[in-house]
C-alpha positions in Angstrom: -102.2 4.7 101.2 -100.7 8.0 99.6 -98.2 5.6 97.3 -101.5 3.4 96.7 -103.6 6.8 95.3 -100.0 7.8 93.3 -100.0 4.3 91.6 -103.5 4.7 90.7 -103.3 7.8 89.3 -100.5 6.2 86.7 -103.5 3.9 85.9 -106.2 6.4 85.0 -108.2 3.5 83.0 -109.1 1.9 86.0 -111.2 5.3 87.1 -114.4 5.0 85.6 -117.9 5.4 87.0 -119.5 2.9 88.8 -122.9 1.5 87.9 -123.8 -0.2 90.5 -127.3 -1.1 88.3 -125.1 -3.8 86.2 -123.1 -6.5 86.9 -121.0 -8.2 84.3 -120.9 -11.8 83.9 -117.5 -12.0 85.7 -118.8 -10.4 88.8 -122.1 -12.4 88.8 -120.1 -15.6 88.5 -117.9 -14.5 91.1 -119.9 -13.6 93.6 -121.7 -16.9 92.9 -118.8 -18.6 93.7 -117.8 -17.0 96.9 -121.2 -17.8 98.2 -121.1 -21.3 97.1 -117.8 -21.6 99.0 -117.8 -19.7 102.1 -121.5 -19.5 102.9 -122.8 -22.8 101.4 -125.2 -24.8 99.2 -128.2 -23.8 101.2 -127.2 -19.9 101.2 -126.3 -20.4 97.5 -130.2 -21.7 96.4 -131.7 -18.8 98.5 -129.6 -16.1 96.2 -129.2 -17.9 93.1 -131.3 -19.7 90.2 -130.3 -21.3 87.1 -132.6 -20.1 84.2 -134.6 -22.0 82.5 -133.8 -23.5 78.9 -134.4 -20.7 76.4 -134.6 -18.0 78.5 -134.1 -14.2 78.2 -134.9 -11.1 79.9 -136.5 -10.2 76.5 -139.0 -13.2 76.7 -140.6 -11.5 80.0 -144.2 -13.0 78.7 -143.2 -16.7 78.0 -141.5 -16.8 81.0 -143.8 -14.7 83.5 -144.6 -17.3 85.8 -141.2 -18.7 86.2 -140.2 -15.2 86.6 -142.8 -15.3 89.8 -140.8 -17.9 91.3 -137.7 -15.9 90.9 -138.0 -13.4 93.9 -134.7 -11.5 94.4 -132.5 -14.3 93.7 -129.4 -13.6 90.8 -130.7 -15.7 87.5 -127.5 -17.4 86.0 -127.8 -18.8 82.8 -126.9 -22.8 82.3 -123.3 -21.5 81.0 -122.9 -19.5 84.1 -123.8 -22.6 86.4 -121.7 -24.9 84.8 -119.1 -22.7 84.8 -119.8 -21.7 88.8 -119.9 -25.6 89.5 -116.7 -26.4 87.3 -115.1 -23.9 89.3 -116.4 -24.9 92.8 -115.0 -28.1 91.8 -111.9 -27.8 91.2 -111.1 -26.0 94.1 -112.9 -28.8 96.3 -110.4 -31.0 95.0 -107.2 -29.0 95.1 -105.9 -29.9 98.1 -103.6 -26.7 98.2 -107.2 -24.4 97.8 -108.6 -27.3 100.3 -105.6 -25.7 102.9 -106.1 -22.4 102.4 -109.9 -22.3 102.6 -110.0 -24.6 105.8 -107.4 -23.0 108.1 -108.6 -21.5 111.2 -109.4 -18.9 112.5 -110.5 -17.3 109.6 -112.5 -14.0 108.8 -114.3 -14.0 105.8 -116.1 -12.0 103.7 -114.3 -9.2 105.6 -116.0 -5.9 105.4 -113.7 -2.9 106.0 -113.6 0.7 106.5 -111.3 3.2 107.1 -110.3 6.7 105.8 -107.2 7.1 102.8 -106.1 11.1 101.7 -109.6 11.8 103.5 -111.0 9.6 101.7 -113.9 7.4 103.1 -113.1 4.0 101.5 -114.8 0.5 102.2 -113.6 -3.3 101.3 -115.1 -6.3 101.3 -112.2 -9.3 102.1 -111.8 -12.6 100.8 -110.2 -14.5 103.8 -107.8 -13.0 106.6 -106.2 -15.5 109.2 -105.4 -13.0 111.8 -103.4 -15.9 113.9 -100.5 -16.2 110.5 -101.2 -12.0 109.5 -102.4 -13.8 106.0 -104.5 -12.2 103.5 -105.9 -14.1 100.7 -108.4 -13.1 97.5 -110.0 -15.5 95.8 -110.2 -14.8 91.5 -111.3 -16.6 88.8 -109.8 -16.2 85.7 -109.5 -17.4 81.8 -106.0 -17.5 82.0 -103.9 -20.9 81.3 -100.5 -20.0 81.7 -98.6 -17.8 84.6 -97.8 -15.3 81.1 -101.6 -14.7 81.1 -102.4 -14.3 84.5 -99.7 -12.1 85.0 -101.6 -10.0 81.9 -104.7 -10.3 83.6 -103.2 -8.7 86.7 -102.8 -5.6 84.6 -105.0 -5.6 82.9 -107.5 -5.6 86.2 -105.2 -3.9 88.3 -105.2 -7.0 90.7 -101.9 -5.6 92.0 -103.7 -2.3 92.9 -106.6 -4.0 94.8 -104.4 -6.4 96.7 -102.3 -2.9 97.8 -105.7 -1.0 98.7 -107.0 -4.5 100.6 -103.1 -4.5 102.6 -104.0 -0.6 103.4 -107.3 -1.3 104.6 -106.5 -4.0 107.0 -103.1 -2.5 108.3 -105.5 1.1 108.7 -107.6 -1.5 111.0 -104.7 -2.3 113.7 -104.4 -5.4 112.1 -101.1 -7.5 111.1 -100.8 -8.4 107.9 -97.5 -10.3 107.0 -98.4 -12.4 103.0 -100.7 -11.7 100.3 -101.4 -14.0 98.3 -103.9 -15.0 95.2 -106.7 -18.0 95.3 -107.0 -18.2 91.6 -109.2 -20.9 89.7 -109.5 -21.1 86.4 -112.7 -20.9 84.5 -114.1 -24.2 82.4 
């Protein structure tokens, strides 16, 4: 945990405020995905609608009733859905991906607290096959080439989640032997 905090504080562009009011595009899609892959179709309709052609939270009066319909559900745009569903996709037919995300027993969505330098701290988990001590996150990413996703570890500090996520769970009592990256790339 203390090496963890050290590593981070040679990263001092990764501290930065929270707002947890906004959600960028990346997260939105994300988050989408995960719930169309570990909680279903069904869960997915209940907290996610596609938008309608030519909408925008600026046109709140052309679109009022539609916005009735809407409830609490995440609005993705038709890019976002398409992307979401290229995504979903691919994985379903990956058969490595197909592995990973049917092996047994599995816990996922994995929320996790524990204490760090005093710290309270909390994770939420991808997948974690207690049986094999495996950990895996799932990311989406632009990148074509291992050159860019390698960038695009730094540039997100992947490297420093996965270590904070390997904290968490070994603070937890439990085993965890591999670490490894579910990453799909984004259509």
């Amino acid at each position: 945990c203390r090496a963890t905090f050290r590593d981070a504080q040679l990263q001092q562009a990764h501290y930065r405020p929270l707002d947890v009011t906004k959600r960028s595009a990346a997260v939105i899609e994300g988050s989408a995905l995960d719930c169309l892959i570990y909680d279903g179709r069904k869960a997915w309709d209940e907290q996610y609608i596609v938008a309608p052609p030519g909408y925008s939270k600026a046109a709140t009066k052309k679109f009022a009733d539609w916005n009735l319909t809407v409830g609490v559900r995440e609005i993705l745009t038709e890019k976002q859905y398409a992307r979401v569903g290229g995504m979903y996709d691919a994985l379903m037919f990956e058969p490595d991906a197909q592995w990973m995300l049917q092996r047994r027993p599995q816990l996922r969505q994995l929320a996790v607290t524990w204490t760090c330098e005093g710290v309270p701290m909390k994770a939420l988990i991808d997948s974690y096959l207690p049986d094999d001590g495996e950990l895996f996150d799932l990311k989406s990413a632009v990148a074509e080439n291992d050159w860019a996703w390698r960038s695009a570890i730094r540039k997100y500090a992947y490297d420093l989640q996965a270590a904070i996520y390997l904290s968490a769970l070994r603070s937890n009592g439990r085993d965890v032997a591999k670490f490894s990256w579910l990453v799909v790339r984004k259509g």
